[in-house]
SERO-4910 file (N, C-alpha, C, O; in steps of 0.05 Angstrom, whole numbers):
BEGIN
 pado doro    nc1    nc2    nc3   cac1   cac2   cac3    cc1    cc2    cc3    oc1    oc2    oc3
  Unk    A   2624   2712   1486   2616   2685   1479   2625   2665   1501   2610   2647   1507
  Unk    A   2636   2666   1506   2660   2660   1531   2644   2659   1561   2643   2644   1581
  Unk    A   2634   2681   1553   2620   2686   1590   2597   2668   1578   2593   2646   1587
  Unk    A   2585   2677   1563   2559   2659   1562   2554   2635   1570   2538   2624   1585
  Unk    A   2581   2624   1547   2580   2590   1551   2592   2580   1583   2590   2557   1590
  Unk    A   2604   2600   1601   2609   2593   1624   2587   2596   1637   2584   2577   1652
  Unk    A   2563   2617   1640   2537   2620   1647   2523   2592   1646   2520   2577   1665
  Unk    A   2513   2587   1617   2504   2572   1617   2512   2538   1623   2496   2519   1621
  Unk    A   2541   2535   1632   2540   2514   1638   2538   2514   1675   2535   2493   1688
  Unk    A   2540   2535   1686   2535   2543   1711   2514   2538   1724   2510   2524   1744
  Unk    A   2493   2556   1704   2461   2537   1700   2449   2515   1701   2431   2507   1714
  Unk    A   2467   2501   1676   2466   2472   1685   2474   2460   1702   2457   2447   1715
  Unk    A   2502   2457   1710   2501   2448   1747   2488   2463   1761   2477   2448   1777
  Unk    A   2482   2483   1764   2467   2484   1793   2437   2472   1783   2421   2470   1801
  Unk    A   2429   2465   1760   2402   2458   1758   2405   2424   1764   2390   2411   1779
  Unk    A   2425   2416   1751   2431   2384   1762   2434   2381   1801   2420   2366   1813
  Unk    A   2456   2401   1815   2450   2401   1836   2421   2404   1856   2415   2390   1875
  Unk    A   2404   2428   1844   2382   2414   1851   2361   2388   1846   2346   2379   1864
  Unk    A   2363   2379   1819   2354   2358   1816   2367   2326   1834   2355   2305   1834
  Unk    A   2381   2330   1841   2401   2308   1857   2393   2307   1881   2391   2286   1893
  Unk    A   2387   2342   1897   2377   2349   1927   2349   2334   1925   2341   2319   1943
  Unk    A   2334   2341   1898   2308   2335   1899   2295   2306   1905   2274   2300   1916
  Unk    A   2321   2287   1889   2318   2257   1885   2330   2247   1912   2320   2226   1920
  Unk    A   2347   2259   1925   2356   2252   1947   2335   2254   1973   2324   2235   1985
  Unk    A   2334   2272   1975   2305   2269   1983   2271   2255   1982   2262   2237   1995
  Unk    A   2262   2265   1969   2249   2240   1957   2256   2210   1958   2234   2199   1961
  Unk    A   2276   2193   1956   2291   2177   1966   2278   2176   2000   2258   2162   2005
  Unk    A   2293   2195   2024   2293   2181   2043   2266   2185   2050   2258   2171   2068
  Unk    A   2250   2203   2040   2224   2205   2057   2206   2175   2042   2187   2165   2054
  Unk    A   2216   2165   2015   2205   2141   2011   2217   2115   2034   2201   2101   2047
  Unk    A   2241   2114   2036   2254   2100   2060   2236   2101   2089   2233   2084   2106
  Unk    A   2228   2123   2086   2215   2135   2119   2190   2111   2123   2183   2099   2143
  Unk    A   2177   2110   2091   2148   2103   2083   2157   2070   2090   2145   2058   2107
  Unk    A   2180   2058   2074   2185   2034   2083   2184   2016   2108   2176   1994   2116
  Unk    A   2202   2045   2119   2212   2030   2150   2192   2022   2167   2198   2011   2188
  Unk    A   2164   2028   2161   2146   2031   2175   2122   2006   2167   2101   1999   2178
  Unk    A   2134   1996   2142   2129   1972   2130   2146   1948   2134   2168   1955   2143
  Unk    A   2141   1916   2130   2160   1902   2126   2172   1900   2098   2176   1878   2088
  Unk    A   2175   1916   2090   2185   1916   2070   2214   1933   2071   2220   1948   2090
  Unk    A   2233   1928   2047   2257   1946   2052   2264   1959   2032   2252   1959   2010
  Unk    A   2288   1974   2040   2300   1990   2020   2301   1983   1998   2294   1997   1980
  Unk    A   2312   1956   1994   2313   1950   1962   2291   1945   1948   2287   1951   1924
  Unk    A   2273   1933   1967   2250   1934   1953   2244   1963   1924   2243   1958   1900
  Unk    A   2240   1989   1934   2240   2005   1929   2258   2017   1901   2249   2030   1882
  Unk    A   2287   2008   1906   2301   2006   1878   2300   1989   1860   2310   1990   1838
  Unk    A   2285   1967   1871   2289   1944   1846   2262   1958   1834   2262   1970   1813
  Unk    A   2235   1954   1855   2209   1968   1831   2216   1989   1818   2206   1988   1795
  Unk    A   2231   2009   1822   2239   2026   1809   2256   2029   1782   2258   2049   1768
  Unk    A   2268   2007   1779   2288   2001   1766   2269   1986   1749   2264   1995   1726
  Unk    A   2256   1959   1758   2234   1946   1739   2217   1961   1725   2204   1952   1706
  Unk    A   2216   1987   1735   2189   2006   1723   2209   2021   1693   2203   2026   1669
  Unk    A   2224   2024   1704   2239   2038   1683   2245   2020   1670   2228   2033   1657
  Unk    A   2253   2002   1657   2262   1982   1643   2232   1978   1628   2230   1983   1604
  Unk    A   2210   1969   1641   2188   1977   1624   2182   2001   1610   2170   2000   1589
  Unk    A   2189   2018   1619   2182   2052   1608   2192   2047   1584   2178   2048   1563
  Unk    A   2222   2039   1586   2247   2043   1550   2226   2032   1537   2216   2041   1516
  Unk    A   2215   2006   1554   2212   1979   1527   2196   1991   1505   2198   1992   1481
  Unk    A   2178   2001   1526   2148   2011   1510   2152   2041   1492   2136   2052   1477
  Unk    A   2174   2049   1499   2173   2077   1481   2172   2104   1493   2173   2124   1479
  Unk    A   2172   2103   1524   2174   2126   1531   2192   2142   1533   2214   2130   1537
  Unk    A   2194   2169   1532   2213   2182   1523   2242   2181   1544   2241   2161   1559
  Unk    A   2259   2192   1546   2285   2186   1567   2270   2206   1586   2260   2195   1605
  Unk    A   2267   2232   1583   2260   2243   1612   2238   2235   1624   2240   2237   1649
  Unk    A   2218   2225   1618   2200   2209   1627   2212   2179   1638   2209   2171   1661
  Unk    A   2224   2169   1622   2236   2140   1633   2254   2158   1661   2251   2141   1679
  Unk    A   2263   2172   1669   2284   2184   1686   2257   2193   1720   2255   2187   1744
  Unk    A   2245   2209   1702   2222   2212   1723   2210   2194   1740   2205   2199   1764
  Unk    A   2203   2164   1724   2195   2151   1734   2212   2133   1754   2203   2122   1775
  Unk    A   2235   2132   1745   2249   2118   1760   2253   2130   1789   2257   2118   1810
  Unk    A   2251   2160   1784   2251   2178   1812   2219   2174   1826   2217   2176   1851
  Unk    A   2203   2171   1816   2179   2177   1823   2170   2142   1828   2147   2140   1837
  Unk    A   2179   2125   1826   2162   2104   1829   2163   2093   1853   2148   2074   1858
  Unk    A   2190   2106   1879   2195   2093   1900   2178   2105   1925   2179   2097   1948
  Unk    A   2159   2133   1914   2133   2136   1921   2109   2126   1927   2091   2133   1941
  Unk    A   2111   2104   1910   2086   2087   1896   2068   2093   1938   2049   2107   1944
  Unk    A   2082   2076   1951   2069   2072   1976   2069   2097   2002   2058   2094   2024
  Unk    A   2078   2111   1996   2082   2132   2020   2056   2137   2031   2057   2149   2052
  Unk    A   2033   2131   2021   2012   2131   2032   2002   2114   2059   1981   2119   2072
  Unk    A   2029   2089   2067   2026   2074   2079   2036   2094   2110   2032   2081   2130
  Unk    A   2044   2113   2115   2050   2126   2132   2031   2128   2151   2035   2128   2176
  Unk    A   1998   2132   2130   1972   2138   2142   1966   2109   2153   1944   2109   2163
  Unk    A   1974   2090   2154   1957   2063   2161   1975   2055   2190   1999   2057   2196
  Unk    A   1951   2044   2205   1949   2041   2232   1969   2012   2225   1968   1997   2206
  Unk    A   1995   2013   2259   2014   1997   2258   2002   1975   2257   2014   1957   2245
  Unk    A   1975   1969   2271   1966   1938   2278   1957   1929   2249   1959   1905   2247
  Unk    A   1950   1940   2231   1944   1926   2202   1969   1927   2195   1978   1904   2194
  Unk    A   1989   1946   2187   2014   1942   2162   2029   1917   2182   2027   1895   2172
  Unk    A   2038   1917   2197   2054   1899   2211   2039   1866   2221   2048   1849   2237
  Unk    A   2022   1868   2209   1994   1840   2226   2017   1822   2207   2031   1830   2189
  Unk    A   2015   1795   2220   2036   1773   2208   2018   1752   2199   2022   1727   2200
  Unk    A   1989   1770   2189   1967   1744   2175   1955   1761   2161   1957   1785   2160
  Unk    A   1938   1743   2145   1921   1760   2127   1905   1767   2133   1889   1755   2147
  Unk    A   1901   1796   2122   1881   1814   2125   1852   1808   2127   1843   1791   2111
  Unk    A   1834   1822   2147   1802   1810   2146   1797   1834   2134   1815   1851   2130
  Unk    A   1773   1836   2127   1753   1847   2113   1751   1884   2106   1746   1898   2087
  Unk    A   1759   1888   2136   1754   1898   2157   1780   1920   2150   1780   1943   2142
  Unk    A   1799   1903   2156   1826   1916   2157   1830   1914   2132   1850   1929   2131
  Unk    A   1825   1907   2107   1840   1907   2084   1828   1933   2074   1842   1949   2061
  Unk    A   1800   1939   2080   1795   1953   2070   1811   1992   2079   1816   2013   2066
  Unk    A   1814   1983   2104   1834   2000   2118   1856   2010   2103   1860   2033   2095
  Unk    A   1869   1987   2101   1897   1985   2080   1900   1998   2056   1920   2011   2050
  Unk    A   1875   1993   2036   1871   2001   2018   1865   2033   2011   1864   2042   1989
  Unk    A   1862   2049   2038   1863   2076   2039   1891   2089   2032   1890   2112   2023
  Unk    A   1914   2080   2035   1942   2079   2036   1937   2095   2000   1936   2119   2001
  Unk    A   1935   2089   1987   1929   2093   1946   1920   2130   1948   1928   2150   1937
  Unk    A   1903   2126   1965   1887   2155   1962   1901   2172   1979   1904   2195   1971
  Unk    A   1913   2165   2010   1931   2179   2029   1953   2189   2012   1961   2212   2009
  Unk    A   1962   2164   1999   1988   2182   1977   1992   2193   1961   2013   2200   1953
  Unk    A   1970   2196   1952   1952   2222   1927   1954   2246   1942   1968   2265   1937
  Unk    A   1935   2243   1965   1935   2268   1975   1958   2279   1987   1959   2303   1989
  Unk    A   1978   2264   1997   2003   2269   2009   2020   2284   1982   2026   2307   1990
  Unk    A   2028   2280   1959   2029   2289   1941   2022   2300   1913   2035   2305   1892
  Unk    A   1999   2302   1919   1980   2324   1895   1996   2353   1903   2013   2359   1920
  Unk    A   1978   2369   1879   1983   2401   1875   2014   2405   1879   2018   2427   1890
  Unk    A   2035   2395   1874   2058   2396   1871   2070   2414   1847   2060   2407   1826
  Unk    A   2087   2432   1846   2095   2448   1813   2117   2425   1799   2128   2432   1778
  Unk    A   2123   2405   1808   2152   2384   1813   2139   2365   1787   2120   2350   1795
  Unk    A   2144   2364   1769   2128   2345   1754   2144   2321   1759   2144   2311   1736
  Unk    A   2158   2304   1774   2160   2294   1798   2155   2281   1808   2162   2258   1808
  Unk    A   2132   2297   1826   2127   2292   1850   2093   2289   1839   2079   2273   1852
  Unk    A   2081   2306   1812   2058   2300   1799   2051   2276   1786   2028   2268   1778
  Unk    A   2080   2262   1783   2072   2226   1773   2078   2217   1794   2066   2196   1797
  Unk    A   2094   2223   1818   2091   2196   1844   2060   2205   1847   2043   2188   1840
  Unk    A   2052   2229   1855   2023   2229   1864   2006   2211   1839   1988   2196   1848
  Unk    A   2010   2212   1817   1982   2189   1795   1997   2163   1797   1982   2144   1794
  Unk    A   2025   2156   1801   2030   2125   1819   2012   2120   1838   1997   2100   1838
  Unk    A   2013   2134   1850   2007   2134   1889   1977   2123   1888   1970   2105   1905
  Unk    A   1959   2133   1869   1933   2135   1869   1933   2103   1855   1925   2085   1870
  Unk    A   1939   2096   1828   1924   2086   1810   1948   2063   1804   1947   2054   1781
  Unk    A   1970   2051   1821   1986   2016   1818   1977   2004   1829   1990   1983   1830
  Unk    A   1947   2002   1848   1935   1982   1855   1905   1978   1837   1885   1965   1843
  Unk    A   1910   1994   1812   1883   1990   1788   1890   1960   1779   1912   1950   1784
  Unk    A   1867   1946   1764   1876   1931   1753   1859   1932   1725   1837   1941   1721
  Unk    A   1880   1918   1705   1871   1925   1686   1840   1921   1669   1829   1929   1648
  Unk    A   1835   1907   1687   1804   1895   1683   1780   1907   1701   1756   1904   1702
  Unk    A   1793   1918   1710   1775   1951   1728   1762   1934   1758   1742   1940   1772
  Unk    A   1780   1914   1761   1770   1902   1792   1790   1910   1814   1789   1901   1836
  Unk    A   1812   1930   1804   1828   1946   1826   1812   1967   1844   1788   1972   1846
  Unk    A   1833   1978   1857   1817   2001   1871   1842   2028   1872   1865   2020   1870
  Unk    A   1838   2060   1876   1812   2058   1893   1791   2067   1877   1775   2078   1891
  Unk    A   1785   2066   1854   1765   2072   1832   1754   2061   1810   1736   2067   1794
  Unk    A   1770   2041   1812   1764   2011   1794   1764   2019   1770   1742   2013   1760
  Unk    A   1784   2034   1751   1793   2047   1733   1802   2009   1716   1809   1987   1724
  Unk    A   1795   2027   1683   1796   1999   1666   1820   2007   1644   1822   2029   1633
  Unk    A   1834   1988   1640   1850   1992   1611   1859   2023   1604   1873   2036   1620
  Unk    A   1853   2029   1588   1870   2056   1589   1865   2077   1604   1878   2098   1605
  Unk    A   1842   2069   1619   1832   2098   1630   1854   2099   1652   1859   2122   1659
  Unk    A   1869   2075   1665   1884   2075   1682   1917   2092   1674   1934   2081   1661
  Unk    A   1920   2113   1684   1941   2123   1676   1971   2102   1658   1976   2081   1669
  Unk    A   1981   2107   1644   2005   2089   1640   2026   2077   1660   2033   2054   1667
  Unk    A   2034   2115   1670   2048   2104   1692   2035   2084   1716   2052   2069   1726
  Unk    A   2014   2082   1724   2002   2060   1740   2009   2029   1731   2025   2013   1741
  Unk    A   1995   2028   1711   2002   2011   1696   2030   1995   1696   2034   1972   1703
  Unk    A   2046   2012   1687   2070   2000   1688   2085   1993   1723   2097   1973   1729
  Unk    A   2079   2018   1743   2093   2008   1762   2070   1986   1785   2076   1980   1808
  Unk    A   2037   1977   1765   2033   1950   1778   2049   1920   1775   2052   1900   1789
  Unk    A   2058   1931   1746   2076   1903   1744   2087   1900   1762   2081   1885   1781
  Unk    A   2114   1922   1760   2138   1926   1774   2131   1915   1798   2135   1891   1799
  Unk    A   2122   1926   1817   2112   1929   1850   2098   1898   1853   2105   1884   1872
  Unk    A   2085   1891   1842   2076   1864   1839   2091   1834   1834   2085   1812   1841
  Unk    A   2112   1843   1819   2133   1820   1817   2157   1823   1836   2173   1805   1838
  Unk    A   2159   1849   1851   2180   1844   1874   2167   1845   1899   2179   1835   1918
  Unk    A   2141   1855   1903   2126   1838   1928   2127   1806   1925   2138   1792   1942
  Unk    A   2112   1797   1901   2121   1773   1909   2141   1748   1904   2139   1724   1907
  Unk    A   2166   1767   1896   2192   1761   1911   2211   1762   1922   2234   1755   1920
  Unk    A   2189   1777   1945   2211   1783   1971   2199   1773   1989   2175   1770   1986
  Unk    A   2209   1766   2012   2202   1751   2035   2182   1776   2055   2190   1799   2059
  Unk    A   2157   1765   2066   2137   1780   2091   2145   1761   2107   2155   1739   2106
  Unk    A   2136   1785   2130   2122   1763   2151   2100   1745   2157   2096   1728   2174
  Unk    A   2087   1754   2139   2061   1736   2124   2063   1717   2108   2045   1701   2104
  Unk    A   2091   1714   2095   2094   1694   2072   2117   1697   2065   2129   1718   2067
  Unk    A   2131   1663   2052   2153   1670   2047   2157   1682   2012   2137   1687   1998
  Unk    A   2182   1685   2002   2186   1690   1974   2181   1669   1956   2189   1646   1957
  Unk    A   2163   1681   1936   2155   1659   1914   2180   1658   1892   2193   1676   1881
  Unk    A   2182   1632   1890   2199   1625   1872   2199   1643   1845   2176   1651   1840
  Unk    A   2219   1652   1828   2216   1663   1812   2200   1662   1786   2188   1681   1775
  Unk    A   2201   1635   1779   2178   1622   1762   2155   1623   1762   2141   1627   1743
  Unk    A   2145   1619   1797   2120   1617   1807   2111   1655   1801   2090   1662   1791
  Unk    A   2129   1671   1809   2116   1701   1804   2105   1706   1778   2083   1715   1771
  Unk    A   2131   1698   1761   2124   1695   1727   2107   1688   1719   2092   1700   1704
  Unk    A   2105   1670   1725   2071   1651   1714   2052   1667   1725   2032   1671   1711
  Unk    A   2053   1680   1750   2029   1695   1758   2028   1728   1743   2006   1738   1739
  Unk    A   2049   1740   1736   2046   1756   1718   2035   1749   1689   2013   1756   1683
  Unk    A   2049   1736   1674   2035   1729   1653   2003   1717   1649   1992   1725   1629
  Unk    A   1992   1703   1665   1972   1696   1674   1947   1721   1679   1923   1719   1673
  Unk    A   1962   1747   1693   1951   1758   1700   1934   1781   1674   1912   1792   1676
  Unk    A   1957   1780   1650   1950   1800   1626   1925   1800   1620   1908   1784   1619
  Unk    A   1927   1827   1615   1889   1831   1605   1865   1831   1631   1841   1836   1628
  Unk    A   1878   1826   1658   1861   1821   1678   1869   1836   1697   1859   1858   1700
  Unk    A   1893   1825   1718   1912   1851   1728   1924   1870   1725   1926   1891   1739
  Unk    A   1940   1860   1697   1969   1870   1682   1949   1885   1657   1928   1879   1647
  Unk    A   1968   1906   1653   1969   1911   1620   1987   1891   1609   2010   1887   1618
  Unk    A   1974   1873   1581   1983   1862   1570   2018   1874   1559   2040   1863   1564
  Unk    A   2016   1891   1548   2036   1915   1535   2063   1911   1557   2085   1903   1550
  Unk    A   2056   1917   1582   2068   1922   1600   2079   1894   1610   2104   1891   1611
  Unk    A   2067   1878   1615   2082   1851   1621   2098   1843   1590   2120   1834   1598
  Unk    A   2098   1841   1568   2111   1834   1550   2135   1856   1552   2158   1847   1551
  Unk    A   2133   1872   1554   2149   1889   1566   2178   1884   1581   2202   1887   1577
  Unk    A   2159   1872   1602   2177   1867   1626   2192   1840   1617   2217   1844   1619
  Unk    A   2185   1814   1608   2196   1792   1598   2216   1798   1574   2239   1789   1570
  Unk    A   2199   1819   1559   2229   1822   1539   2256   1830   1552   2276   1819   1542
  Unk    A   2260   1850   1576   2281   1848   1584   2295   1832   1609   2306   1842   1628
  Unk    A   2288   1800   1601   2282   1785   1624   2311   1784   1647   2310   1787   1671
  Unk    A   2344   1778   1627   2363   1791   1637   2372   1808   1655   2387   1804   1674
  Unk    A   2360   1833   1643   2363   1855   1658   2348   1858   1693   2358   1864   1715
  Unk    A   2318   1851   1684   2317   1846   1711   2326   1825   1728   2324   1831   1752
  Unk    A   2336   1803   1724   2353   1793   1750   2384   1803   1751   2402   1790   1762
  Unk    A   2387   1831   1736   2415   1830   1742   2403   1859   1751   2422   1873   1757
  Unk    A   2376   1874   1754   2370   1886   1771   2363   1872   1812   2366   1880   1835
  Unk    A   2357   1855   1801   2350   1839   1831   2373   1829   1841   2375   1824   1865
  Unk    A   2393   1827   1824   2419   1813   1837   2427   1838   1844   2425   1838   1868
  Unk    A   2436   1864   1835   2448   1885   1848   2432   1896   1877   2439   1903   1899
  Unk    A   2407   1894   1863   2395   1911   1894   2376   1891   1910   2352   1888   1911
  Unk    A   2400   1877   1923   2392   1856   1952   2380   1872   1971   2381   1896   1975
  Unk    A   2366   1851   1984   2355   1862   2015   2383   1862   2031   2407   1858   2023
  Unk    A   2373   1866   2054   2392   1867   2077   2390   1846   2088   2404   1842   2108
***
């Protein structure tokens, strides 16, 4: 009985040690995806952290809320595929080039599809479907209301309220209020309704997520 229970807890660390290699990873190759953006590191833990804090609100289970939090700093790795002269342009996008940009959703589908990592199978339905919106005028399939995966859903909030409050080179940071009002505003149109009430109920928590994970 003795050996067993030493087996089996053996099992369990080395199954936690790989899970740690796995997130660690995952981690810098999302970093890789950043650096190549103006965007930064923290960016990446706060959406992540915002996504999860939505997950609890709504009911999802802990290993799912855990997944996502690993899986949501994926969301963009698709941006790897986009030419430096669009991600780095210090104006807004023409016509032309946005549409460019907007290939980034489907690059990171395909960059992570067919994976056994269930993982690496919700960064890939992030990757695709946090630029849906909920009124089916997103892309890249113009997916409506539920047809849009959940997890999308939830990490458009997320990704949406710390883009725009963090500073580009295109623009500076919107006041916190000013983002707010544009999320709430947005329900039923951009946002899942669900999902932004969500996010306001734990209004706290996220600025004492934004206060821990500063830019540089």
């Amino acid at each position: 009985a003795d050996r067993a229970a030493w087996l089996a807890e053996e099992v369990r660390k080395a199954t936690r040690e790989i899970v740690e290699r796995e997130r660690d990873t995952i981690f810098r190759l999302s970093r890789a995806a950043e650096y190549r953006d103006p965007e930064t590191g923290a960016h990446i833990l706060r959406m992540a952290h915002y996504s999860a804090l939505i997950a609890a609100r709504i009911g999802l289970s802990e290993e799912d809320q855990a997944l996502l939090l690993q899986a949501a700093p994926m969301h963009d790795i698709g941006k790897v595929g986009t030419p430096d002269h669009i991600l780095l342009k210090p104006a807004r996008l023409d016509d032309d080039e946005l549409e460019i940009m907007r290939r980034h959703a489907r690059i990171g589908h395909d960059i992570l599809t067919g994976s056994d990592s269930p993982m690496i199978q919700m960064a890939a339905e992030i990757a695709l479907t946090h630029h849906e919106k909920y009124d089916g005028s997103g892309y890249p399939d113009g997916l409506a209301g539920d047809a849009i995966p959940l997890v999308g859903r939830i990490v458009a909030v997320a990704d949406v309220f710390d883009a725009l409050t963090s500073p580009r080179p295109y623009k500076a940071a919107w006041e916190l209020e000013r983002a707010a009002a544009f999320l709430r505003e947005g329900k039923g149109a951009h946002f899942d309704p669900v999902c932004v009430d969500a996010f306001f109920d734990q209004w706290d928590a996220v600025l004492e997520i934004r206060q821990r994970f500063q830019d540089e």
